[in-house]
SELUM-183054 format. One record per residue (C-alpha): x, y, z; residue number from 1; residue in one letter. Coordinates in steps of 0.001 Angstrom, whole numbers, plus 500000, padded with zeros to 6 digits. Example, Ala and Ser with C-alpha at 12.3 -4.5 7.8 and 13.67 -1.06 7.14 Angstrom:
SELUM-183054
r u = 512300, v = 495500, w = 507800, nr = 1, rest = a;
r u = 513670, v = 498940, w = 507140, nr = 2, rest = s;
This chain:
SELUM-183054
r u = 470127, v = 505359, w = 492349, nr = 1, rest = x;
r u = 471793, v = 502551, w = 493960, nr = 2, rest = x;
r u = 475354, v = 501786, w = 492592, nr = 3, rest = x;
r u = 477563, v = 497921, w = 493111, nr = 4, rest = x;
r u = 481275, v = 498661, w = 493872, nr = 5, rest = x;
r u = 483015, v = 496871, w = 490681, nr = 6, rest = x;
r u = 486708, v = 496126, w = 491732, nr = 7, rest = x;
r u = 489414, v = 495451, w = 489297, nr = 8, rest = x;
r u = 491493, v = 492485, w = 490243, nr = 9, rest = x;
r u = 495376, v = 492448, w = 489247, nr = 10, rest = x;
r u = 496738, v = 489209, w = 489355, nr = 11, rest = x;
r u = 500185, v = 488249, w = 488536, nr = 12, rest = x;
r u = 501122, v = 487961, w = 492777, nr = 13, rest = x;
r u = 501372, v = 484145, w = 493315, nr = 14, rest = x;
r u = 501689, v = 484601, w = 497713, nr = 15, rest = x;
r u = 500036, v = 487092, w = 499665, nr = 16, rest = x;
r u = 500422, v = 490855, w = 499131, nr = 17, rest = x;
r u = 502055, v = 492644, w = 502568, nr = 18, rest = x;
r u = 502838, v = 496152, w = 500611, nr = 19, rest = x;
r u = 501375, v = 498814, w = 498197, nr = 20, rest = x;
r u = 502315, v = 502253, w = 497690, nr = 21, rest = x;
r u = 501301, v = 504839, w = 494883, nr = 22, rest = x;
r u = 503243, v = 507525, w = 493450, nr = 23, rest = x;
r u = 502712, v = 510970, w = 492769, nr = 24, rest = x;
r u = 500478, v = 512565, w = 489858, nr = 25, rest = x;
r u = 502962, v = 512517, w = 486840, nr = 26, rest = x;
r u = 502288, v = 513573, w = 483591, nr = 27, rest = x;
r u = 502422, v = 509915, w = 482762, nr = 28, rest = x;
r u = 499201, v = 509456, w = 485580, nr = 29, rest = x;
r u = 500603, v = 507541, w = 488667, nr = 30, rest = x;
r u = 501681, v = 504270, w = 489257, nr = 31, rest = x;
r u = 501286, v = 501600, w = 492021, nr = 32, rest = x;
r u = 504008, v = 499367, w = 493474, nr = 33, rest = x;
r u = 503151, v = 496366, w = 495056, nr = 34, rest = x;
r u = 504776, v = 493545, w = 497208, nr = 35, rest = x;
r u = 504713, v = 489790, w = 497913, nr = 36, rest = x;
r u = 506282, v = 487615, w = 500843, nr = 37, rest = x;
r u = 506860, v = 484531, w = 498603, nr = 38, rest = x;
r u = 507172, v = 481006, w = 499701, nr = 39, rest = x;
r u = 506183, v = 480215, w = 502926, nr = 40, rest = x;
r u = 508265, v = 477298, w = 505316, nr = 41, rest = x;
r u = 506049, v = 474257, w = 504173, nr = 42, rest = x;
r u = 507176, v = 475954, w = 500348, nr = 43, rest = x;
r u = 509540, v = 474516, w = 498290, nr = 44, rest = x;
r u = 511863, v = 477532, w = 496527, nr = 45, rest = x;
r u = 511754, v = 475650, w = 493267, nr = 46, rest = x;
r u = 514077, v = 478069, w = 490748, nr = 47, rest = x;
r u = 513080, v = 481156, w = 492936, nr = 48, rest = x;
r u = 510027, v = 480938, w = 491557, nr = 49, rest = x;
r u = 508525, v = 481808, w = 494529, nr = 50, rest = x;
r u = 510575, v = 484755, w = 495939, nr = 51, rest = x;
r u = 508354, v = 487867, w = 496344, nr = 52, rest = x;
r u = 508590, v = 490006, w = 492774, nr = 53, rest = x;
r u = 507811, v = 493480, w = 493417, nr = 54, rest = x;
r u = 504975, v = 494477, w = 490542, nr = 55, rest = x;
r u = 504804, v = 498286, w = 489081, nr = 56, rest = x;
r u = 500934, v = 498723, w = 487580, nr = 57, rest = x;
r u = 499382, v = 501677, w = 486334, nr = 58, rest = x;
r u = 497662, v = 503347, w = 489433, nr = 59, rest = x;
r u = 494065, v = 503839, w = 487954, nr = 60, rest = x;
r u = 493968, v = 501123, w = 485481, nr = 61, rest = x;
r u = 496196, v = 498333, w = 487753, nr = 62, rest = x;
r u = 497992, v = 497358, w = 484220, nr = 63, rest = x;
r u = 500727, v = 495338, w = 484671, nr = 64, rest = x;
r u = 503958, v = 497109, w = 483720, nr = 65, rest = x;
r u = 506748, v = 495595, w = 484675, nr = 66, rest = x;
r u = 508206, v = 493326, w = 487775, nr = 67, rest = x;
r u = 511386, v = 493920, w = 489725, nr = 68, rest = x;
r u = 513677, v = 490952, w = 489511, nr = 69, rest = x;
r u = 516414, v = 490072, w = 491899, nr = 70, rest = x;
r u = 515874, v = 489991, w = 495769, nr = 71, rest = x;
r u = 516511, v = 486138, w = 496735, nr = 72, rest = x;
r u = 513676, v = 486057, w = 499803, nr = 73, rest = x;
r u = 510520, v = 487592, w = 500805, nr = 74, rest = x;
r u = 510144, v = 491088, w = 499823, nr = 75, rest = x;
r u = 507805, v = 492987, w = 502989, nr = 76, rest = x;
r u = 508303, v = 496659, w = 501897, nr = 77, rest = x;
r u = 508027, v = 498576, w = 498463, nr = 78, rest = x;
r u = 507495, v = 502485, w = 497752, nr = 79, rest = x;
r u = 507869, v = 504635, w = 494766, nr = 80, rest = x;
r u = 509568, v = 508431, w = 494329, nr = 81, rest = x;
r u = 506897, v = 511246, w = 493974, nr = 82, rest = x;
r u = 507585, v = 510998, w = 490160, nr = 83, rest = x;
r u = 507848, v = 507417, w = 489977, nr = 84, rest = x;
r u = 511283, v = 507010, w = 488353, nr = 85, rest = x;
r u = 512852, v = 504958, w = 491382, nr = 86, rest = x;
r u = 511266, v = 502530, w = 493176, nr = 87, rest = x;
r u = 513115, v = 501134, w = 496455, nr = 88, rest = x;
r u = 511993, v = 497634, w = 498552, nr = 89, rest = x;
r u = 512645, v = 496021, w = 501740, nr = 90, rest = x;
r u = 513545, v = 492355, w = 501618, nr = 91, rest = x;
r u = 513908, v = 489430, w = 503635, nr = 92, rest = x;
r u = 517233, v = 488607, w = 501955, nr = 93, rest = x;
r u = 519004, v = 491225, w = 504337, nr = 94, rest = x;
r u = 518687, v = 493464, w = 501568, nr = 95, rest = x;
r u = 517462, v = 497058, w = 500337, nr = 96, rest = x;
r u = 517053, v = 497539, w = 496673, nr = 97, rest = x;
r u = 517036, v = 501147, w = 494539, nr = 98, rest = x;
r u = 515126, v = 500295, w = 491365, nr = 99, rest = x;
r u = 515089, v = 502522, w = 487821, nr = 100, rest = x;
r u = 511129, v = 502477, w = 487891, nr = 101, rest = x;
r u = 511306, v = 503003, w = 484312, nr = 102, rest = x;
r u = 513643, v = 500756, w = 482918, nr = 103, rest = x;
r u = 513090, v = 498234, w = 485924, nr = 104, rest = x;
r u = 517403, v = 498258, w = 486285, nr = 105, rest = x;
r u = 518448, v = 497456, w = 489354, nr = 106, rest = x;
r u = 520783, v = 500749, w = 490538, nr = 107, rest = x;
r u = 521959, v = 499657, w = 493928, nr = 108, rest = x;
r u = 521503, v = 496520, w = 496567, nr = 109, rest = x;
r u = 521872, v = 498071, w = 500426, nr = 110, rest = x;
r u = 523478, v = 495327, w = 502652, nr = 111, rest = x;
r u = 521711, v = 495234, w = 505744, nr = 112, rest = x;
r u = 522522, v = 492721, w = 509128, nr = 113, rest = x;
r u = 518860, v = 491567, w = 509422, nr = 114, rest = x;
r u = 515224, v = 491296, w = 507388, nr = 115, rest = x;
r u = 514433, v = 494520, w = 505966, nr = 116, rest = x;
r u = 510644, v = 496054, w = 506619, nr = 117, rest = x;
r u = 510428, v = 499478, w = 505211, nr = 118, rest = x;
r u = 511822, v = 502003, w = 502547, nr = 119, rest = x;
r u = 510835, v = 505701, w = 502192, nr = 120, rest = x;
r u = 512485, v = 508460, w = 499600, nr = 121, rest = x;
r u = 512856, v = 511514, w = 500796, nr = 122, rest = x;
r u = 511028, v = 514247, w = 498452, nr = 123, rest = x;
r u = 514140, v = 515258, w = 496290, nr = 124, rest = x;
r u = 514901, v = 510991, w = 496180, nr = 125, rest = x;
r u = 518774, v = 511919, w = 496862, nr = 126, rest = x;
r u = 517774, v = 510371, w = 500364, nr = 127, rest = x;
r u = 516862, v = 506593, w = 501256, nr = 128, rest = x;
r u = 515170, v = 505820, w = 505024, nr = 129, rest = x;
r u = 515279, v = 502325, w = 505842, nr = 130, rest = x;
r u = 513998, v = 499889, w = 508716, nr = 131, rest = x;
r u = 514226, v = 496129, w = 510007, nr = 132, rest = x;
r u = 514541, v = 493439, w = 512492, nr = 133, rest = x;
r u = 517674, v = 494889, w = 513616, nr = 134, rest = x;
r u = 516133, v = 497654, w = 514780, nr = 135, rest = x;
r u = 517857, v = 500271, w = 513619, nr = 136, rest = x;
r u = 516952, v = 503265, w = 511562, nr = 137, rest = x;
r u = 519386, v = 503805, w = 508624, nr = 138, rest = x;
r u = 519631, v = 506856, w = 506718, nr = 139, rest = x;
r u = 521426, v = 506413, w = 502854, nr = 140, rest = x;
r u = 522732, v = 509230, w = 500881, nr = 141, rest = x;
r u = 521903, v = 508054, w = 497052, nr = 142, rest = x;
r u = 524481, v = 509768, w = 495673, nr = 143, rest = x;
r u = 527184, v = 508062, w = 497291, nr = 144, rest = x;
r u = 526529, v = 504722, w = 497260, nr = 145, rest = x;
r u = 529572, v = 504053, w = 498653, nr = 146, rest = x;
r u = 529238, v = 505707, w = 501917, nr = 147, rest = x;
r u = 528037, v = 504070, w = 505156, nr = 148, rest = x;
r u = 524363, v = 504492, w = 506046, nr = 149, rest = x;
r u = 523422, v = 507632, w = 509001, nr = 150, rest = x;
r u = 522001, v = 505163, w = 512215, nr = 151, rest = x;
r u = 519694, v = 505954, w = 514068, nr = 152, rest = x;
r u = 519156, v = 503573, w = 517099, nr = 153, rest = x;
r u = 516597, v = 502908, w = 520224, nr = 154, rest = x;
r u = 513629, v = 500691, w = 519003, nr = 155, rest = x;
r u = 513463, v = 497969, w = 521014, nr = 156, rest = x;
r u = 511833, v = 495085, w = 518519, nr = 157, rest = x;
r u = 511775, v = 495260, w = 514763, nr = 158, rest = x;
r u = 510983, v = 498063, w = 512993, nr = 159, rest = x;
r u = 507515, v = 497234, w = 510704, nr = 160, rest = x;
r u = 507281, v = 500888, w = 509369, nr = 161, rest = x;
r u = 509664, v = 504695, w = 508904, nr = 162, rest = x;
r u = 508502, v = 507340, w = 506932, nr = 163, rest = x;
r u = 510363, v = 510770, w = 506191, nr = 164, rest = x;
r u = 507280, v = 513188, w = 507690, nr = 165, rest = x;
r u = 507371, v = 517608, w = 508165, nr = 166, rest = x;
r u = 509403, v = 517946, w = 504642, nr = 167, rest = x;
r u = 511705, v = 515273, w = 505067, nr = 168, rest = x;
r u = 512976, v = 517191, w = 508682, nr = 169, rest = x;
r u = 511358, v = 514602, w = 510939, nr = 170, rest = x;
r u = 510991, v = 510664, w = 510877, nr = 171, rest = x;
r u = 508127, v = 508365, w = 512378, nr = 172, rest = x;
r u = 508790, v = 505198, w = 512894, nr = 173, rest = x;
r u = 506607, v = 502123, w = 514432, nr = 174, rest = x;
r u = 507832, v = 499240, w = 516134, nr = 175, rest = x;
r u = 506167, v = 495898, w = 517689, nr = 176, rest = x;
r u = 504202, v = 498583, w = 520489, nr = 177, rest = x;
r u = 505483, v = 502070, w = 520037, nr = 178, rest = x;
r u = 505407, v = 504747, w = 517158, nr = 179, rest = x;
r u = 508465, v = 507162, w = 517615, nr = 180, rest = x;
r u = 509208, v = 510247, w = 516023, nr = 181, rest = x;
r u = 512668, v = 511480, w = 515389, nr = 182, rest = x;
r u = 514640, v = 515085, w = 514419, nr = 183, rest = x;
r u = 516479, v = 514291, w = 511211, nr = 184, rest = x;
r u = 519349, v = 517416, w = 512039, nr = 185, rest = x;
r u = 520284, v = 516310, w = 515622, nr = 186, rest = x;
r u = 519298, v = 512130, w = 515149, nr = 187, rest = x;
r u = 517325, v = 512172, w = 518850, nr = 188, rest = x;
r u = 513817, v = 511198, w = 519568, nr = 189, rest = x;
r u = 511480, v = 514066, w = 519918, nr = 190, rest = x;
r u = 508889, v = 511838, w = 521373, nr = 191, rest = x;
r u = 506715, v = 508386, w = 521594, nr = 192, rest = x;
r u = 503563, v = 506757, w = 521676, nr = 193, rest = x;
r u = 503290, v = 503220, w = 523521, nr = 194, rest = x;
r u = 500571, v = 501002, w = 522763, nr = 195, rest = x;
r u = 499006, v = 497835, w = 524815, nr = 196, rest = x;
r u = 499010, v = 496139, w = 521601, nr = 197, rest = x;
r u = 500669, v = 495468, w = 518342, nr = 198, rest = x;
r u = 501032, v = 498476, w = 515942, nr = 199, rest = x;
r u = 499484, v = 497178, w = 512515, nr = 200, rest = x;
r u = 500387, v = 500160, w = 510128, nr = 201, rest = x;
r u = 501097, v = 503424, w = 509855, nr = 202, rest = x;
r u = 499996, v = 506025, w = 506841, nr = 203, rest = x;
r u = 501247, v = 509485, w = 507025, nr = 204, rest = x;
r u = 499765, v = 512284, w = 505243, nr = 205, rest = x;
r u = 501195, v = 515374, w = 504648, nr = 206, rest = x;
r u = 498490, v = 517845, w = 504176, nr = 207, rest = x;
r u = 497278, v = 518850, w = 507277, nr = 208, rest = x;
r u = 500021, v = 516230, w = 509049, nr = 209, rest = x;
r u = 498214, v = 513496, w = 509859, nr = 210, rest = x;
r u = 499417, v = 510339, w = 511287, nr = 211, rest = x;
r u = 497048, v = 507489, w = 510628, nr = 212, rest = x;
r u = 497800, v = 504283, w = 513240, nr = 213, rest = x;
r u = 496155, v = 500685, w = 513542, nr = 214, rest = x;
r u = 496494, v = 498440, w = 516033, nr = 215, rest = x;
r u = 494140, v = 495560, w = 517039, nr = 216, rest = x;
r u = 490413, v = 497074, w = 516238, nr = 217, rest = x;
r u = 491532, v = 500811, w = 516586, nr = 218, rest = x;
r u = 492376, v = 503317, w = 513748, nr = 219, rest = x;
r u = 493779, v = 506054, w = 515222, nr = 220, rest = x;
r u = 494713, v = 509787, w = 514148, nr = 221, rest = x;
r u = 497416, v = 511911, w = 515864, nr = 222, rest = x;
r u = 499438, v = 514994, w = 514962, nr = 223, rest = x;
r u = 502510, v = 513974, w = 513297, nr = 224, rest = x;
r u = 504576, v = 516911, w = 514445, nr = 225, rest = x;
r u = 503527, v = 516829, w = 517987, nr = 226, rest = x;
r u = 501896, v = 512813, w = 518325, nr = 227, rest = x;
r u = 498886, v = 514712, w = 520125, nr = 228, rest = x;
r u = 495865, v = 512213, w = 519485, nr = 229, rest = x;
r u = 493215, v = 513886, w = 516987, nr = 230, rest = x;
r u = 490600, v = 511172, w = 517181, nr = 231, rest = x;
r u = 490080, v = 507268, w = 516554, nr = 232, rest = x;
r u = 487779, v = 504898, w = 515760, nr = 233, rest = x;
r u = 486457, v = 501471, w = 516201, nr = 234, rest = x;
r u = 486193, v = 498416, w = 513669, nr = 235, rest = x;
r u = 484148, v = 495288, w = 513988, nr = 236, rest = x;
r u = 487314, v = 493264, w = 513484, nr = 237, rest = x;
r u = 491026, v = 493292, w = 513715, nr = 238, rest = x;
r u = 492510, v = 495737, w = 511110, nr = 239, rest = x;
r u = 495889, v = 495369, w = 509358, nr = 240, rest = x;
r u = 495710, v = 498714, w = 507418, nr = 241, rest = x;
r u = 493863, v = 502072, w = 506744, nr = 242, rest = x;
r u = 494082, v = 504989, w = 504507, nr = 243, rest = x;
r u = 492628, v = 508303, w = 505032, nr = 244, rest = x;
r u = 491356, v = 510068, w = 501877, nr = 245, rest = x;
r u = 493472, v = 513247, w = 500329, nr = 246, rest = x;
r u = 491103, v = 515212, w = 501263, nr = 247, rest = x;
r u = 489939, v = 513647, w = 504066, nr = 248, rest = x;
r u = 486668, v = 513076, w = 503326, nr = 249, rest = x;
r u = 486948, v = 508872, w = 503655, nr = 250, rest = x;
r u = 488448, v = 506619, w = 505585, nr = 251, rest = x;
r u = 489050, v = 502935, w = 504094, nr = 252, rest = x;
r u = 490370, v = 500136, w = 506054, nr = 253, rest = x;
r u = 490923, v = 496309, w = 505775, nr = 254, rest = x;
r u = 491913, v = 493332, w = 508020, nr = 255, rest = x;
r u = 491361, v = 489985, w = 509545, nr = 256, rest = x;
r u = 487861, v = 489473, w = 508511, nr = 257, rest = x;
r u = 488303, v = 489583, w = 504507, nr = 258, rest = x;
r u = 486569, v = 492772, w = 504814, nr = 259, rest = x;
r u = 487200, v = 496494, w = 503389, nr = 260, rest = x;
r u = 485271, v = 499347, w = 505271, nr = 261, rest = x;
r u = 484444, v = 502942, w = 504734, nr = 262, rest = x;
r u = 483835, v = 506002, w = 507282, nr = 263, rest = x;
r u = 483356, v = 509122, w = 507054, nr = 264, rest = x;
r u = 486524, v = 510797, w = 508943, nr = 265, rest = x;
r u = 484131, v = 513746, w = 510228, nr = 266, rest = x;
r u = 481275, v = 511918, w = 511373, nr = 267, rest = x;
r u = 482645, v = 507828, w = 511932, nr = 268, rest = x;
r u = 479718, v = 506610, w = 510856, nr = 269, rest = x;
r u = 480314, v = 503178, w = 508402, nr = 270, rest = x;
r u = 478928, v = 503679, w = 504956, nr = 271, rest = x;
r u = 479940, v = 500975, w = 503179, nr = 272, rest = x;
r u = 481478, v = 497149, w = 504262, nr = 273, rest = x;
r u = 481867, v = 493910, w = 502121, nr = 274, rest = x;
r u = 483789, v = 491142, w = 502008, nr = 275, rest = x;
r u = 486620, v = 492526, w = 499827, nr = 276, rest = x;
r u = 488875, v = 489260, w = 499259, nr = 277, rest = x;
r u = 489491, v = 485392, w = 500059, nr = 278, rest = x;
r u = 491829, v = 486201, w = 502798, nr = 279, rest = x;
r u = 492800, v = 488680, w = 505224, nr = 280, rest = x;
r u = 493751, v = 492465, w = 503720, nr = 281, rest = x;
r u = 497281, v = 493346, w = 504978, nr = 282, rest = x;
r u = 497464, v = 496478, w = 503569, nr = 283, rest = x;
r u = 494952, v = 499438, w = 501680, nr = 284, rest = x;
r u = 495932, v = 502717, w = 500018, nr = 285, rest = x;
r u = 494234, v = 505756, w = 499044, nr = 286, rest = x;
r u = 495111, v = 506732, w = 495100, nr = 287, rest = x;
r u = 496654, v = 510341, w = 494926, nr = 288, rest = x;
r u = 493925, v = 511898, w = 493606, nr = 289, rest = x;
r u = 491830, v = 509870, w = 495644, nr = 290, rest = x;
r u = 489337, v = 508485, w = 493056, nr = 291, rest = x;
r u = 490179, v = 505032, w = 494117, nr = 292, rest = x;
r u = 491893, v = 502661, w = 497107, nr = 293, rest = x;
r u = 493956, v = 499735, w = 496436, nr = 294, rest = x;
r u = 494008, v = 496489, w = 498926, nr = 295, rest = x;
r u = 496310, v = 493960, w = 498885, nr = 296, rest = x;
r u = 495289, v = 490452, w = 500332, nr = 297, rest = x;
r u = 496808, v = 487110, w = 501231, nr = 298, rest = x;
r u = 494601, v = 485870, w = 498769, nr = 299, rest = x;
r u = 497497, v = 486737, w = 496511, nr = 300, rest = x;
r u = 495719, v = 489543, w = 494697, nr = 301, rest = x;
r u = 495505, v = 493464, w = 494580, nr = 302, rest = x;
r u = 492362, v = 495358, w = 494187, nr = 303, rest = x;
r u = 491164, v = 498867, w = 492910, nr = 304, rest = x;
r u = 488266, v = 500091, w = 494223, nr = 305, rest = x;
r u = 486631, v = 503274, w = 493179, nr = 306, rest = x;
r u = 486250, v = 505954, w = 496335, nr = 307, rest = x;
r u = 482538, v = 507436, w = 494221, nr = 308, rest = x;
r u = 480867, v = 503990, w = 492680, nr = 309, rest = x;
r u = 479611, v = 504923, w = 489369, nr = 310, rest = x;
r u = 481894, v = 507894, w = 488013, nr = 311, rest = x;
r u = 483288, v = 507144, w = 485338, nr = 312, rest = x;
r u = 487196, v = 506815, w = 485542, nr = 313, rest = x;
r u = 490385, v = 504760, w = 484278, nr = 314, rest = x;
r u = 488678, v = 501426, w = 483227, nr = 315, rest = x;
r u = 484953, v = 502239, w = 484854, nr = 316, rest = x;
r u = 482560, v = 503676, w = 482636, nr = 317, rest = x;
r u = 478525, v = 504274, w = 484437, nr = 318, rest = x;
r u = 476191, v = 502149, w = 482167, nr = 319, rest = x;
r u = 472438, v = 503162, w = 483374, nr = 320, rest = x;
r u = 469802, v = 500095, w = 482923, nr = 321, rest = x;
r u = 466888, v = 500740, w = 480879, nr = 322, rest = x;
r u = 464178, v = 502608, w = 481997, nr = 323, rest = x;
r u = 461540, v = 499905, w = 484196, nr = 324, rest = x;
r u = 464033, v = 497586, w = 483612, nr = 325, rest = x;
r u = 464426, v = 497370, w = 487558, nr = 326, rest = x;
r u = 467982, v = 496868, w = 487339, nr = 327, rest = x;
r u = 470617, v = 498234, w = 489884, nr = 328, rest = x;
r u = 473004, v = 500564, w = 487584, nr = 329, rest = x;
r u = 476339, v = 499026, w = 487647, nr = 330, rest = x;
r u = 479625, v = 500575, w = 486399, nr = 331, rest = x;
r u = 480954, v = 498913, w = 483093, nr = 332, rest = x;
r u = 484382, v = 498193, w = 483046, nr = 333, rest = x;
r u = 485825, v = 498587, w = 480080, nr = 334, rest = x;
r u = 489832, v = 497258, w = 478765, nr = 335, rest = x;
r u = 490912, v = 499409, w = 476061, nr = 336, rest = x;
r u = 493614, v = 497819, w = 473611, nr = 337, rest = x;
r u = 493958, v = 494731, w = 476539, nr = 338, rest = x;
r u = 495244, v = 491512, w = 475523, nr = 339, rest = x;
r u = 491575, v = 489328, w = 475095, nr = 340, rest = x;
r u = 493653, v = 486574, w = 477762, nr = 341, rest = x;
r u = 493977, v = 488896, w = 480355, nr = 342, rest = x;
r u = 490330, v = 490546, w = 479715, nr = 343, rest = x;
r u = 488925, v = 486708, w = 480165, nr = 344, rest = x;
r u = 491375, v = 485997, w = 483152, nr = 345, rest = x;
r u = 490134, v = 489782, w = 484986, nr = 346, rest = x;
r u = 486493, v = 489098, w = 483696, nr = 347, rest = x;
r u = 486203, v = 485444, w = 485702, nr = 348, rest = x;
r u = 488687, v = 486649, w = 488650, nr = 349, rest = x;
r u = 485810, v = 489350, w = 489136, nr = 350, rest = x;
r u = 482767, v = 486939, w = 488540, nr = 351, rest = x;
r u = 484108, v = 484301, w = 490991, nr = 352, rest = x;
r u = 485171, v = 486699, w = 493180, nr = 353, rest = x;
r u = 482187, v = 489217, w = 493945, nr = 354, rest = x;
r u = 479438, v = 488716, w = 491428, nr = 355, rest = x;
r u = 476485, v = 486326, w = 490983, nr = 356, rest = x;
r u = 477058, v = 487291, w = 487283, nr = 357, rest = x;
r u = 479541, v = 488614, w = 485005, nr = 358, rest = x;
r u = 480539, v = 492103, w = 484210, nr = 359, rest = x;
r u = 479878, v = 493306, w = 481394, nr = 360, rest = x;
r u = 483638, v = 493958, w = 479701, nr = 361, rest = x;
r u = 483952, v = 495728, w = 476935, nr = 362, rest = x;
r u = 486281, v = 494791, w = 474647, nr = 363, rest = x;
């Protein structure tokens, strides 16, 4: 029977969304961290109104929790711990930031010499990996605060992306055209990738070390402990960001064209494009149990998206049509003990957005 993907839109982002991340399974569920550039040049700062405010949602619902106040500029990088109590982000304001992810307490500010891109926790979260305009890799020991930052040093251009990778032994790091990876023990390159074009993204995942790479219309898979190429494929458009499913059934990604697509990682055939958002999609995720992806847009808005359309899950519940009715079945999306404002505000988001008619939402 033919199913209609049903997103869940999470507002609250007033300027385009650069950076998601999810956390672990908890036995809270997971969560999902999200970031915002702010004001553009031709935007007045009015009260900091329009600084980016890092949002924490719940991961399979996209609730609104709580938002991280306190970085004075654009804020390009967020990530969660695997058990979501810290949250760390990457700042225009020449700043890092270690958040309590529970409380929403700011624990320490990270004074950096240039923009900041990227944050990564290392699995225990005593470690903090950071990256930037300055190029440099820095390295922060969380329990001493105090203490000046490991560097590691030989980009050539801004660092857009550094994740811990091989139990927090190795680094990978991606600059404007190469994708490095680093020995944490000795602080040398082990070895690089160059690219004839901008590097996009980078995703890595750590079962079966993957390393997932865009650039231009290319999504690309390599070894992350050796950088040998594994396979890649090719997009109709220009892609900002892809995610490869845990267990690597799926591949999702998103770009220039508004669009979100979905392979199959074995095969690379497409099974499913459309138009996910009003602008470009700068960045996609993967959930960890991988029932559903997240995009972020520069539309201003996040998006769930469920991996199976029609299970039943978090706020989707399969309605079936009525026999000879000759209606498509169409998840329900229901909002459990949700304010009626923001069930009205989701409902017509989602109408406008992708539907020639309202959801049905169940109050």
């Amino acid at each position: 029977m033919a199913m209609r993907q049903t997103p869940l839109t999470c507002s609250g982002h007033t300027r385009p969304v650069v950076d998601l991340a999810f956390s672990g399974i908890t036995p809270y569920g997971y969560f999902l961290i999200s970031a915002c550039k702010g004001a553009g040049q031709h935007l007045p700062r009015l009260s900091g109104q329009h600084y980016g405010k890092p949002m924490l949602r719940q991961g399979d619902t996209g609730d609104w929790i709580g938002t991280f106040l306190g970085h004075k500029g654009a804020v390009w990088g967020a990530t969660l711990n695997k058990d979501a109590t810290k949250a760390a982000t990457a700042a225009a304001d020449f700043t890092a930031k270690v958040w309590d992810a529970v409380s929403g307490d700011e624990l320490m500010t990270l004074a950096h010499k240039h923009i900041v891109k990227t944050v990564d926790f290392t699995q225990d979260s005593n470690y903090l990996l950071t990256g930037g305009q300055d190029k440099l890799l820095r390295i922060y020991d969380l329990n001493k605060p105090e203490a000046e930052p490991k560097e590691i040093s030989g980009h050539t251009s801004g660092i857009k992306k550094a994740l811990w990778c091989s139990e927090d032994k190795q680094i990978l790091s991606a600059d404007d055209k190469t994708v490095r990876l680093w020995d944490h023990a000795t602080m040398t390159e082990v070895k690089s990738l160059n690219f004839n074009m901008s590097v996009s993204s980078m995703e890595y995942i750590p079962e079966g070390e993957i390393l997932v790479i865009t650039y231009g219309r290319s999504i690309a898979f390599h070894s992350a402990v050796s950088l040998d190429p594994i396979k890649s494929f090719e997009a109709p458009a220009t892609i900002n960001s892809a995610s490869l499913h845990p267990e690597k059934e799926f591949l999702v990604a998103g770009g220039e064209d508004f669009k979100l697509y979905k392979y199959d990682y074995n095969s690379g055939e497409e099974l499913e494009s459309y138009k996910g958002h009003f602008g470009p999609i700068h960045c996609v995720r993967f959930s960890p149990d991988g029932e559903l992806y997240a995009s972020g847009s520069e539309d201003g808005t996040l998006r769930l998206w469920q991996t199976v359309v029609g299970k039943t899950y978090g706020l989707w519940k399969c309605v079936l049509p009525e026999e000879d009715s000759g209606e498509l079945a169409k998840p329900k999306i229901g909002f459990p003990e949700t304010a009626e404002e923001e069930i009205e505000e989701i409902a017509s988001e989602n109408s406008d957005c992708i539907y020639p008619s309202a959801p049905d939402v169940k109050a």
